[in-house]
C-alpha positions in Angstrom: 6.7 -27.3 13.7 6.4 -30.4 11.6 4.4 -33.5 12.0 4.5 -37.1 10.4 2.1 -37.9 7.9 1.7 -42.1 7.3 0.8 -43.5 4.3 0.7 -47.3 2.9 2.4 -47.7 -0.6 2.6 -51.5 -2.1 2.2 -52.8 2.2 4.9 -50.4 3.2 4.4 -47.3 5.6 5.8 -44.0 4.0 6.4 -41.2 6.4 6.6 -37.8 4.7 7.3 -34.6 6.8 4.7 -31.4 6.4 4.6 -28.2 8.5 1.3 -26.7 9.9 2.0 -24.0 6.7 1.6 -26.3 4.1 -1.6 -28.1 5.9 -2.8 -24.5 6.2 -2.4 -23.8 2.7 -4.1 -27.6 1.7 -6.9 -25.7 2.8 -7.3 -23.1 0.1 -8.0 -24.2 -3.5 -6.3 -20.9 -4.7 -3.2 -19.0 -3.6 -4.9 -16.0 -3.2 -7.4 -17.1 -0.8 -4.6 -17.6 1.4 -3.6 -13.9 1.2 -7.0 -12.8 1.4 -7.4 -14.7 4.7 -4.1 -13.9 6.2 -4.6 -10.2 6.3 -8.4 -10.9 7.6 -7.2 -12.7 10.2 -4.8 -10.1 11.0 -6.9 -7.4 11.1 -9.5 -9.4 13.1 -6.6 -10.2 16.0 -5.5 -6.6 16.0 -9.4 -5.5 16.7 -9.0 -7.6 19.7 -6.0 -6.3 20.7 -7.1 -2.5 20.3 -10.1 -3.2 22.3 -8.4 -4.3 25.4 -8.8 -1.5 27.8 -4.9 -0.8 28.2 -4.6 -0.1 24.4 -6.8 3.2 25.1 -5.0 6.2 26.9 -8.6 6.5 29.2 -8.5 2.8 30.3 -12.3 2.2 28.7 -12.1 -0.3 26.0 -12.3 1.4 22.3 -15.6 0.4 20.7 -15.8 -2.6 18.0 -16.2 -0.2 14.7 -13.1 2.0 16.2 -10.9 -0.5 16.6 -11.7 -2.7 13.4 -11.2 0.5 11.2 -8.2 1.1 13.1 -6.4 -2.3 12.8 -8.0 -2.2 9.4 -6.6 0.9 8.4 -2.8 -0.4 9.8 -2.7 -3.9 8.4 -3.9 -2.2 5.0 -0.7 0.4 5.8 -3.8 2.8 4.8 -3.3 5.8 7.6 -7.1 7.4 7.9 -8.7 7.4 11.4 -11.9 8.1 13.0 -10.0 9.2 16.3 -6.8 10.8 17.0 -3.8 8.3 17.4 -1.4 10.2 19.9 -4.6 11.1 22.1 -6.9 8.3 22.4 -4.3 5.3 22.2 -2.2 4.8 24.6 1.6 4.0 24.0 0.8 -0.1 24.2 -2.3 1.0 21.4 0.2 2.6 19.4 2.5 -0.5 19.5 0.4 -2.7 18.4 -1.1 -0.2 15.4 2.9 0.4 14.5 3.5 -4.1 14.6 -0.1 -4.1 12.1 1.5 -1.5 9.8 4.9 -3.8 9.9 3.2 -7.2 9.4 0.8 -5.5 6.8 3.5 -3.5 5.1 5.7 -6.7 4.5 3.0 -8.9 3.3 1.5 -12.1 5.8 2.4 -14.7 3.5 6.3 -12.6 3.2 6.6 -13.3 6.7 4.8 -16.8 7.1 7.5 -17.7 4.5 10.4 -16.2 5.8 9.3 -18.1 9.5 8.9 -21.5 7.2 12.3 -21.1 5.8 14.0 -20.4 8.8 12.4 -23.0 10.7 11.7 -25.8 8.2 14.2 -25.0 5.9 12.1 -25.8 2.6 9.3 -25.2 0.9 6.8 -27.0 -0.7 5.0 -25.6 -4.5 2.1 -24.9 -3.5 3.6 -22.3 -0.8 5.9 -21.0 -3.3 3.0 -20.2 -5.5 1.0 -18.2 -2.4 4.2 -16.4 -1.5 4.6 -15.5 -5.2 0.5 -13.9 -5.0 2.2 -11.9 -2.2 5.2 -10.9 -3.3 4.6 -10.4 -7.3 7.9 -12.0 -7.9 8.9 -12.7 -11.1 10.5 -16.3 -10.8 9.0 -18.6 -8.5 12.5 -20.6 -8.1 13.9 -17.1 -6.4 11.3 -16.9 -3.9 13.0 -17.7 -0.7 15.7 -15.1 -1.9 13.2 -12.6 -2.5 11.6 -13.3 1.3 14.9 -12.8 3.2 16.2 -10.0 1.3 12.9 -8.4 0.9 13.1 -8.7 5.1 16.4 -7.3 5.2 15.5 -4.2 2.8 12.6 -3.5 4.5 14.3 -3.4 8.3 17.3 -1.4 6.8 15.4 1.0 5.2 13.5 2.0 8.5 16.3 1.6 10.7 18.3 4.6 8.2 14.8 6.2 8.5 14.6 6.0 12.5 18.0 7.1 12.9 17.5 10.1 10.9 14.2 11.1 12.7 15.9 10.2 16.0 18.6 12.5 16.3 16.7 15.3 14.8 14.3 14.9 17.4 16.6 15.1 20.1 19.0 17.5 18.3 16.3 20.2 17.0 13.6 19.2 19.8 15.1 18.6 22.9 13.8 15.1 23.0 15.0 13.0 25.7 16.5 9.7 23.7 14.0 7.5 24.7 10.9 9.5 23.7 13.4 10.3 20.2 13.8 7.2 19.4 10.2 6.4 19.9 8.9 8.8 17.9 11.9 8.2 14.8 11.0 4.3 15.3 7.1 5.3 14.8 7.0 7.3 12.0 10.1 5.5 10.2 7.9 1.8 10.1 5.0 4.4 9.2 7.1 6.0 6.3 8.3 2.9 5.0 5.8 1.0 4.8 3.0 3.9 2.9 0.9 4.1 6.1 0.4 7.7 6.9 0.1 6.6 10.6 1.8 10.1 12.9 1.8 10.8 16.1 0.7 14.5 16.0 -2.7 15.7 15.4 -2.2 17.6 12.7 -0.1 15.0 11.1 3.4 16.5 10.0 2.2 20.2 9.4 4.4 21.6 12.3 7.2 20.5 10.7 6.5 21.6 7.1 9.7 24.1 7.1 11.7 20.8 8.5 14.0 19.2 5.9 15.5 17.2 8.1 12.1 15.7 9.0 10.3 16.0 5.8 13.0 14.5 3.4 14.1 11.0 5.1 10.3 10.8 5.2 9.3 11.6 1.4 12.5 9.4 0.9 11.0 6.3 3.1 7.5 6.8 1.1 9.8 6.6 -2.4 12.0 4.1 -1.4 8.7 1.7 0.1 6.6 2.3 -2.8 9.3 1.5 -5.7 8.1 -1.9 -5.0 10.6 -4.7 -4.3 11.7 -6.7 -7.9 12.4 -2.8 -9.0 14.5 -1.9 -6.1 16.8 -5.1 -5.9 17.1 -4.7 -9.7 18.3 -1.0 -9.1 20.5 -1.9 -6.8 21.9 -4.8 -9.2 22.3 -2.4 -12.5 21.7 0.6 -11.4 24.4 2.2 -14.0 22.8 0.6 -16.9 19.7 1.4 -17.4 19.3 -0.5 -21.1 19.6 -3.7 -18.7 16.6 -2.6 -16.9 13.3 -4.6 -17.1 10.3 -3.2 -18.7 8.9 -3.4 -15.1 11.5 -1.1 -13.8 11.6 1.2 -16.7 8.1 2.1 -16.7 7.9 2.4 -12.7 10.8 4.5 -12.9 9.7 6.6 -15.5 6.4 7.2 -14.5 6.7 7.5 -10.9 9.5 10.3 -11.6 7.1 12.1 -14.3 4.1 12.2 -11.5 6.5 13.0 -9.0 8.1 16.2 -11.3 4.6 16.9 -12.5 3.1 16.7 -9.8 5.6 19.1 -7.3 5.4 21.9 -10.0 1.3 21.9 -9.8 1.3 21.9 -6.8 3.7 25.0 -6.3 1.6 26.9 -9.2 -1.9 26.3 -7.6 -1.1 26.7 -4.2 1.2 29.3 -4.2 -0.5 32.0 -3.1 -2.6 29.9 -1.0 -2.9 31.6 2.0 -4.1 29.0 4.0 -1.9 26.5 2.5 1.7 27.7 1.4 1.3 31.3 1.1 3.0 32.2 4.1 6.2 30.0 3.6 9.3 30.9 2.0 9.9 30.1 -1.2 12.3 27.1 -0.4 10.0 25.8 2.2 7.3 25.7 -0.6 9.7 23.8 -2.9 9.4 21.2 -0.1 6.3 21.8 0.8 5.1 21.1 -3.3 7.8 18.3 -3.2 6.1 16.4 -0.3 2.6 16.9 -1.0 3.9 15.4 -4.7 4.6 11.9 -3.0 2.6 11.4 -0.4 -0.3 10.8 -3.2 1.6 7.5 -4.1 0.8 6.3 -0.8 2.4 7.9 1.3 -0.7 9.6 3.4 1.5 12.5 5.4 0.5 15.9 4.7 2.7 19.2 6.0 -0.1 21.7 4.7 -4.2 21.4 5.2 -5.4 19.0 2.7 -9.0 20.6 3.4 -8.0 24.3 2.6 -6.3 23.1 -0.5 -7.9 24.8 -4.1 -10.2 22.3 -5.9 -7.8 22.4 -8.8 -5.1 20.9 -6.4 -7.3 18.4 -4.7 -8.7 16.7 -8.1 -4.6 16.6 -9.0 -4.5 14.5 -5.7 -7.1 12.4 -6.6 -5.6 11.6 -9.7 -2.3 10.7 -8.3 -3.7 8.7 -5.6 -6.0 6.3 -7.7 -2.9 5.7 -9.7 -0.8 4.9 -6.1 2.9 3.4 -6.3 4.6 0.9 -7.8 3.7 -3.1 -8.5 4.5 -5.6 -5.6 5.3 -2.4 -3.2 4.0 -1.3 0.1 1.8 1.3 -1.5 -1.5 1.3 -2.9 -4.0 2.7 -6.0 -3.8 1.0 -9.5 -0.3 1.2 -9.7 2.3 3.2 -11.7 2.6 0.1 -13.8 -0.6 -0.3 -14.4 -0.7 3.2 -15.5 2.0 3.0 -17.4 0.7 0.2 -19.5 -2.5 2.2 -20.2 -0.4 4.9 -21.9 1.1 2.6 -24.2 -1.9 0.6 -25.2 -3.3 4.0 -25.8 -0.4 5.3 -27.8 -0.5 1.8 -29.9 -4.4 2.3 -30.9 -3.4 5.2 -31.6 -1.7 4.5 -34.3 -3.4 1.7 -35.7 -0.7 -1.4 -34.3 -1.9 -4.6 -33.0 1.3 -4.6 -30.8 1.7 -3.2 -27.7 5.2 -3.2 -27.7 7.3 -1.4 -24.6 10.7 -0.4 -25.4 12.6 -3.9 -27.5 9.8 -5.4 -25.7 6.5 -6.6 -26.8 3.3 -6.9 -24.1 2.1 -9.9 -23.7 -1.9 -9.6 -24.2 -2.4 -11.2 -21.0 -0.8 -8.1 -19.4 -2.6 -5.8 -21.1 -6.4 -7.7 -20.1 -4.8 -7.1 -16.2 -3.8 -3.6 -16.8 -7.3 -2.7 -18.0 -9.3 -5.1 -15.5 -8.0 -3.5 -12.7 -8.4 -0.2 -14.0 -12.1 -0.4 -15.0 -12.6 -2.0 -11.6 -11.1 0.1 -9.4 -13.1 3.1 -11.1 -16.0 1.0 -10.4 -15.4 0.3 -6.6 -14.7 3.8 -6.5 -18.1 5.4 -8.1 -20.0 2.9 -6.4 -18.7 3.1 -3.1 -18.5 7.3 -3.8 -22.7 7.4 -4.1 -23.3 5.1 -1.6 -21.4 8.0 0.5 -23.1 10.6 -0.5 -26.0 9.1 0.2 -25.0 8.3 3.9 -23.1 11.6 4.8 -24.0 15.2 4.6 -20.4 16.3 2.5 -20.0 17.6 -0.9 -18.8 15.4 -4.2 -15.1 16.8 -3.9 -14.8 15.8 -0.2 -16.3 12.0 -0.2 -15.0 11.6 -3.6 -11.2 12.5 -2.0 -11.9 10.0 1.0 -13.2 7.3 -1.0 -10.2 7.2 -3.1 -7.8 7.7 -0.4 -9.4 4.5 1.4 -9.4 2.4 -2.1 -5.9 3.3 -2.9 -5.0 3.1 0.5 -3.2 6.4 1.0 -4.6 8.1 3.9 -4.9 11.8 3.3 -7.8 13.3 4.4 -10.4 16.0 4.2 -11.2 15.6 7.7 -14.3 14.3 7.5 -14.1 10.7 8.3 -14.2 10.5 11.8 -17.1 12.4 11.4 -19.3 10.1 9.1 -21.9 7.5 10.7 -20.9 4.1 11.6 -22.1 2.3 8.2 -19.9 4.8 6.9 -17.2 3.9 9.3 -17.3 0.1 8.0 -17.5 1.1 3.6 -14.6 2.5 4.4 -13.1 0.0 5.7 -14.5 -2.9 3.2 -12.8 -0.5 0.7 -9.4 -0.3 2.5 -9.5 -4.4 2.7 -10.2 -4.5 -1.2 -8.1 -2.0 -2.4 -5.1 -3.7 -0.5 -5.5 -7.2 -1.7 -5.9 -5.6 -5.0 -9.4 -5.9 -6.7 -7.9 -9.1 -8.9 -6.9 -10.8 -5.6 -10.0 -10.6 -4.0 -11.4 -11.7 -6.9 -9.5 -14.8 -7.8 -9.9 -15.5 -3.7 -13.7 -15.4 -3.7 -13.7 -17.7 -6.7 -13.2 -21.7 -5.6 -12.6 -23.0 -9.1 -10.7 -21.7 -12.3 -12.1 -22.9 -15.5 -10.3 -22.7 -18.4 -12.6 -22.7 -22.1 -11.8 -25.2 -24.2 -13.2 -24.0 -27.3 -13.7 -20.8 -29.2 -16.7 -18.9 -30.6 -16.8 -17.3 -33.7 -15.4 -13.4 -34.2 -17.6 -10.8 -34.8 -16.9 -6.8 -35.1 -18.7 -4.7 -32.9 -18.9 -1.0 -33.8 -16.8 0.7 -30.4 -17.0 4.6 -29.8 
């Protein structure tokens, strides 16, 4: 919808056309405020709707606290719950938690965009720069491109996904094709978009000798949190990887060495596991060690007992969830590029260069102030939000400390002991999902009204570090 906007220039009326998005984003002195508010208003609507008493399988409305984490936890594609999804929601609940993980999973500027282009067919700069916030795209000129084909991935990839699912739910379970396809549609938007969100109590740990189920999943949770500039510029020059952007490189290379890593610790610690994979044979553990390798990134499906896990195993999870999937993807943590950086700027001290140079690339400085910002803060959040859980709940260090990362880096695996904590409890968590989906940065730069830049410089002084 567009309206007229008059003006007098030199005694003659000038009419210049402006759609409710761009009067929406006048509003906002910063980009980022517009994401931040997009996703609160989201998850503020979705309360609503989860609170109606036909989204509950009883017909009594859910309390206030239930259904903000809820929609919280589904905009924020996060995947921990304080009640059981299949049991207390009813099928028009679960709708409405699988349309929050879509619209959260996609972005709510992605989508405001991809409506403004369809409808009004242009875009002004100042919506190009919020959609760029969103998206992380790398060239503002290519944003509209990015939108529609960031759409188009995103739909493909869960329709593949839903098929799969589908006909192995009717095929190996007898499903009737209706309830298949529900269930294949669920979990594929779920999958895709790093939310964690299943339809079984126990998550996916009935079908943890299923390949035909566990596979498309992990592939879904891959695929989702590559992030989207590396995936179209896979598909683009996918046979040359010298071509490849140092963005791609290191998410690549990173999120295969965690991945690899991460699969064999997991078979070597939990082998013998009884109450983990012990009793499975050894190519079920393969998969089992595969899956519970990518589900840190962000995934937030588990086929084995998270809580009967050894401690050795759940610090490797914790590791591997703060660090979370790739940059301008559907998943969550620090990100592989983030982490990747670190290593580098590391490996340069190191060795005593004032470069940080990646590949035939050098780092820009500004990069590297970003990579280590949001690292520092994100352990902060964490600590921080860690004691203050410690001191509301009864549970050990190991147990809040894995549910406090899980919430920050929006994964979703779980202890169990969530929907157990208190109410305040209930609502840290979900402040942490919110921040630790906007990124720490975002929220940031949204709270702030006014960006100042110095315009002169101090004298340098050494400061003895270490």
């Amino acid at each position: 919808m567009v309206y007229l906007l008059y003006r007098e220039s030199q005694g003659h009326p000038v009419v210049r056309r402006r759609t409710w998005g761009s009067v929406f984003l006048d509003r906002f002195h910063h980009p980022t405020q517009v994401v931040a508010t997009g996703f609160g208003v989201t998850i503020l609507l979705g309360s609503v709707l989860l609170t109606l008493p036909m989204a509950t399988t009883t017909g009594e409305p859910a309390d206030w606290v239930t259904a903000l984490f809820t929609a919280t936890s589904a905009v924020c594609v996060t995947g921990l719950v304080v009640v059981d999804t299949a049991t207390h929601w009813s099928v028009f609940g679960e709708v409405v938690i699988a349309g929050l993980i879509q619209v959260g999973g996609l972005g709510i500027m992605t989508l405001a965009t991809l409506f403004t282009v369809l409808l009004a067919g242009r875009l002004g700069l100042r919506a190009r720069i919020a959609l760029q916030t969103e998206t992380k795209s790398l060239s503002m000129s290519d944003v509209r491109r990015v939108v529609r084909n960031v759409v188009l991935f995103a739909l493909a990839g869960e329709a593949i996904t839903a098929v799969f699912l589908t006909a192995r739910f009717m095929i190996g379970y007898d499903e009737p094709f209706g309830e298949a396809l529900y269930l294949g549609g669920f979990h594929a938007i779920s999958a895709f978009n790093n939310a964690g969100f299943a339809l079984w109590p126990d998550n996916l740990m009935g079908f943890v000798s299923d390949p035909w189920i566990c596979l498309p999943i992990a592939i879904a949770v891959v695929t989702g949190g590559l992030g989207f500039p590396v995936v179209f510029e896979l598909a683009r020059s996918w046979r040359h990887p010298r071509r490849w952007s140092v963005l791609t490189r290191v998410t690549v290379g990173v999120s295969a060495i965690l991945i690899v890593g991460a699969t064999l610790i997991y078979l070597a610690t939990e082998w013998n596991n009884a109450r983990t994979m012990g009793p499975l044979d050894d190519p079920d553990k393969l998969m089992a060690s595969f899956f519970a390798a990518v589900m840190p990134r962000s995934g937030g499906f588990n086929t084995v007992d998270i809580a009967a896990m050894n401690p050795s195993s759940m610090l490797v999870t914790d590791v591997l969830m703060f660090i979370g999937g790739g940059s301008a993807s559907t998943a969550g943590g620090i990100k592989v590029t983030t982490f990747g950086l670190l290593a580098f700027i590391i490996w340069a001290e190191l060795r005593g260069e004032n470069r940080v140079n990646v590949g035939h690339r050098r780092l820009a400085e500004a990069t590297q102030r970003q990579a280590v910002t949001i690292t520092l803060v994100g352990v902060a959040l964490v600590t921080i939000s860690t004691y203050v859980l410690l001191v509301l709940t009864p549970y050990s260090l190991d147990r809040v400390l894995f549910e406090v990362i899980s919430a920050f880096a929006t994964n979703g695996l779980s202890t169990g002991i969530t929907a157990d904590t208190s109410m305040a409890a209930h609502v840290l968590l979900a402040v942490l999902m919110f921040v630790g989906r906007i990124g720490p940065l975002t929220l940031g730069s949204a709270l702030a009204l006014k960006e100042r830049t110095r315009r002169f410089e101090l004298p340098e002084e050494r400061v003895i570090v270490g």
